[in-house]
C-alpha positions in Angstrom: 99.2 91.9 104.9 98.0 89.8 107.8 97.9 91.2 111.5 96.3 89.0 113.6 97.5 85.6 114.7 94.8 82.5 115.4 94.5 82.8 118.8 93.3 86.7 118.4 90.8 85.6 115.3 88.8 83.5 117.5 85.6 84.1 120.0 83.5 82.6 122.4 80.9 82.0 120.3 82.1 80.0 117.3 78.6 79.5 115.9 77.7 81.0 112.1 76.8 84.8 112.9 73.7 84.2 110.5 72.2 82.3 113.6 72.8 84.9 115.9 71.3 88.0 114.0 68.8 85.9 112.3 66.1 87.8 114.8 65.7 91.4 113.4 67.1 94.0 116.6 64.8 97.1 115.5 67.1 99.2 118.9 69.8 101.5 118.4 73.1 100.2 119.9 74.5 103.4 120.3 73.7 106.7 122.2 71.7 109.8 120.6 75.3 111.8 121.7 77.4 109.2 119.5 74.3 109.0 116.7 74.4 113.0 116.5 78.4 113.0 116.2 78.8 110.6 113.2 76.0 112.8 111.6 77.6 115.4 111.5 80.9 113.8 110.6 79.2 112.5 107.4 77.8 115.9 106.8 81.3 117.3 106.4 82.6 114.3 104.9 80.8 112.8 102.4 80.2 114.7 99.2 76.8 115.1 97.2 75.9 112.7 94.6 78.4 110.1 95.7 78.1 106.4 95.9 78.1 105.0 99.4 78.3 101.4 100.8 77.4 101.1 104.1 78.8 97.8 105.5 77.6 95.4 108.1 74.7 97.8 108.7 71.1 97.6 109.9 68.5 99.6 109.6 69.7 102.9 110.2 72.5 104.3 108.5 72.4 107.4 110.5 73.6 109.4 107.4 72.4 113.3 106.9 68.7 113.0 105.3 69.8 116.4 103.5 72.6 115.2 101.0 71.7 114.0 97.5 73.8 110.5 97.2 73.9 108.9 93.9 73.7 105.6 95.5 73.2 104.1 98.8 74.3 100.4 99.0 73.6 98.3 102.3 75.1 94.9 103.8 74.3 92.9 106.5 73.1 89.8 107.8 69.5 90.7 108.7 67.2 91.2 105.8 64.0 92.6 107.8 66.7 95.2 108.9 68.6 96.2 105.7 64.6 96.4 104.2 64.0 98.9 106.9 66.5 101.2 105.8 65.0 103.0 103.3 67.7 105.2 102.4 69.1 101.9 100.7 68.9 102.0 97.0 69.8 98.8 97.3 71.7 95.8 99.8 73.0 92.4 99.8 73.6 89.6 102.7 76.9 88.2 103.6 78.5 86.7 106.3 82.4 88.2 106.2 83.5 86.0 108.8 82.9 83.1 106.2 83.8 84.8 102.7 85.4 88.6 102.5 84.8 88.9 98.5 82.6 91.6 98.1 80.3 91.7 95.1 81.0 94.9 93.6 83.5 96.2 90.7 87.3 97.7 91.4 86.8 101.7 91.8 82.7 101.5 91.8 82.3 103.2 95.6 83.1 106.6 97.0 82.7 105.9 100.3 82.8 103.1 102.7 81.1 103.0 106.2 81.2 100.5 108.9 79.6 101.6 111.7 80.1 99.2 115.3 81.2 96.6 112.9 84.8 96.2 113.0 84.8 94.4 116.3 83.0 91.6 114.6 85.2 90.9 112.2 88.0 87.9 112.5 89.6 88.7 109.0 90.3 92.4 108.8 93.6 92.2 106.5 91.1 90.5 103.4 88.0 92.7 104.2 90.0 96.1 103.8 91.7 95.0 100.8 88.6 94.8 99.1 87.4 97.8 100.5 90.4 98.9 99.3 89.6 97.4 95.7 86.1 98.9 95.2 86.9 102.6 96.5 87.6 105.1 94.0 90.5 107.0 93.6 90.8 109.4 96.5 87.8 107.1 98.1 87.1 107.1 102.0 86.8 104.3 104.6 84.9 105.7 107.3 85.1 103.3 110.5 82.9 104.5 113.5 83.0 102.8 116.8 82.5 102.9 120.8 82.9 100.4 123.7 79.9 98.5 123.2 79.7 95.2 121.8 78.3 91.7 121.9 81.4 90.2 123.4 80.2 87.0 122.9 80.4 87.6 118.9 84.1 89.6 119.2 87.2 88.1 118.5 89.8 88.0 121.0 91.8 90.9 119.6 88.8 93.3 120.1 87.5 91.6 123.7 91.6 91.4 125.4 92.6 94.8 124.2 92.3 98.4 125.9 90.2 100.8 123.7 93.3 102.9 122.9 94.7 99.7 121.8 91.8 99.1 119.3 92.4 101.9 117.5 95.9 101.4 116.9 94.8 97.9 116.0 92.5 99.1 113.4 94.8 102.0 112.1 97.7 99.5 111.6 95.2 97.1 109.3 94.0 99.9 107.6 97.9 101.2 106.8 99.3 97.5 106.3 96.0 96.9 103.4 95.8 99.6 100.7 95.4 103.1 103.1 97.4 106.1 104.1 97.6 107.0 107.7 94.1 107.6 108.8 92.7 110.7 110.6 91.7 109.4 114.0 88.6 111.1 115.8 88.1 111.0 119.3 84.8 112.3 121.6 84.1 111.6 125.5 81.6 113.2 126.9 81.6 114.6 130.3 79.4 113.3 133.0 76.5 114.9 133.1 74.6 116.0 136.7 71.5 114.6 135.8 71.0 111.0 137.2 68.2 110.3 134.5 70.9 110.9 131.5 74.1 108.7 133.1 73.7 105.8 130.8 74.1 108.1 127.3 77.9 108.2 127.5 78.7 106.4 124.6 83.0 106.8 123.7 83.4 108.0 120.0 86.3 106.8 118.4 86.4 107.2 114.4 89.2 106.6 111.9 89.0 108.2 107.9 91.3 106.5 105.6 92.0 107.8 102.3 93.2 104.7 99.6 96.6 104.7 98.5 
């Protein structure tokens, strides 16, 4: 079921994304702090010898190095990046602004990750659905996310709306395409006292979505 309107779908930057992330970006875009928390997260969450798709990733999928994963699927729009990640069994390149079919078969993943991904995309409703296709039964759509972003690249529903405001935007796609009411995750850290360490105050915000 459809959420956004025209107006919300669209961004500043119109061009095809391919363009724009056709330079590999070997830098992590979010804080050790926010890194360290969706570790863990995927320690407790994700089950051994599972299949895992991590969508709209790069070259680090920041999952726990000490779980035994059946599979580990990557997609992106960088190739030097998803080549980098070596936990990657294998990955794919796709521009979901342009086509939202993914390539896999109904019921074939256990988990799905997206990881400061969401705010990039300007169909949501058709990209869950599918997620919703491929998971298994019982399958998890993990969806990870802070306040960073290239704003240039976001669609106005992500770049005119409060943070609290994008998680209930999320949560309702999720619920209106093929999920039960997600568990919704939320860190801030406190400032800390020393001056050196101000910048590494990444939000967490994370919603886990079982398929109906």
């Amino acid at each position: 079921m459809e959420v956004l309107n025209n107006y919300q779908r669209k961004k500043l930057d119109e061009t095809n994304d391919e363009e724009f992330y056709s330079d590999p970006k070997f830098v992590y875009h979010l804080d050790a702090n926010f890194r360290q928390y969706l570790s863990d997260l995927y320690e407790s969450e994700i089950c051994n010898d599972s299949i895992v798709l991590d969508l709209m990733s790069s070259w680090d999928s920041y999952l726990p190095k000490g779980k035994n994963y059946k599979k580990v699927i990557g997609h992106g729009l960088n190739k030097q990046e998803l080549k980098k990640n070596k936990i990657f069994d294998s990955y794919w390149i796709q521009n979901f602004n342009l086509n939202q079919e993914i390539p896999l078969d109904q019921e074939s993943v256990d988990y799905c990750l997206m990881v400061a991904a969401w705010q990039y995309l300007q169909y949501p409703e058709k990209i869950t659905k599918e997620i919703s296709r491929i998971l298994s039964c019982q399958g998890k759509f993990i969806i990870a996310f802070s306040n960073r972003a290239f704003w240039h690249k976001a669609p106005n529903i992500w770049t005119e709306s409060t943070e609290e405001e994008r998680v209930q935007y999320v949560r309702k796609v999720l619920i209106l395409n093929g999920f039960h009411e997600p568990k919704i995750i939320k860190k801030f850290n406190e400032p800390s006292l020393n001056l050196f360490n101000f910048l590494n105050k990444d939000p967490f915000y994370c919603l886990i979505a079982t398929k109906k």
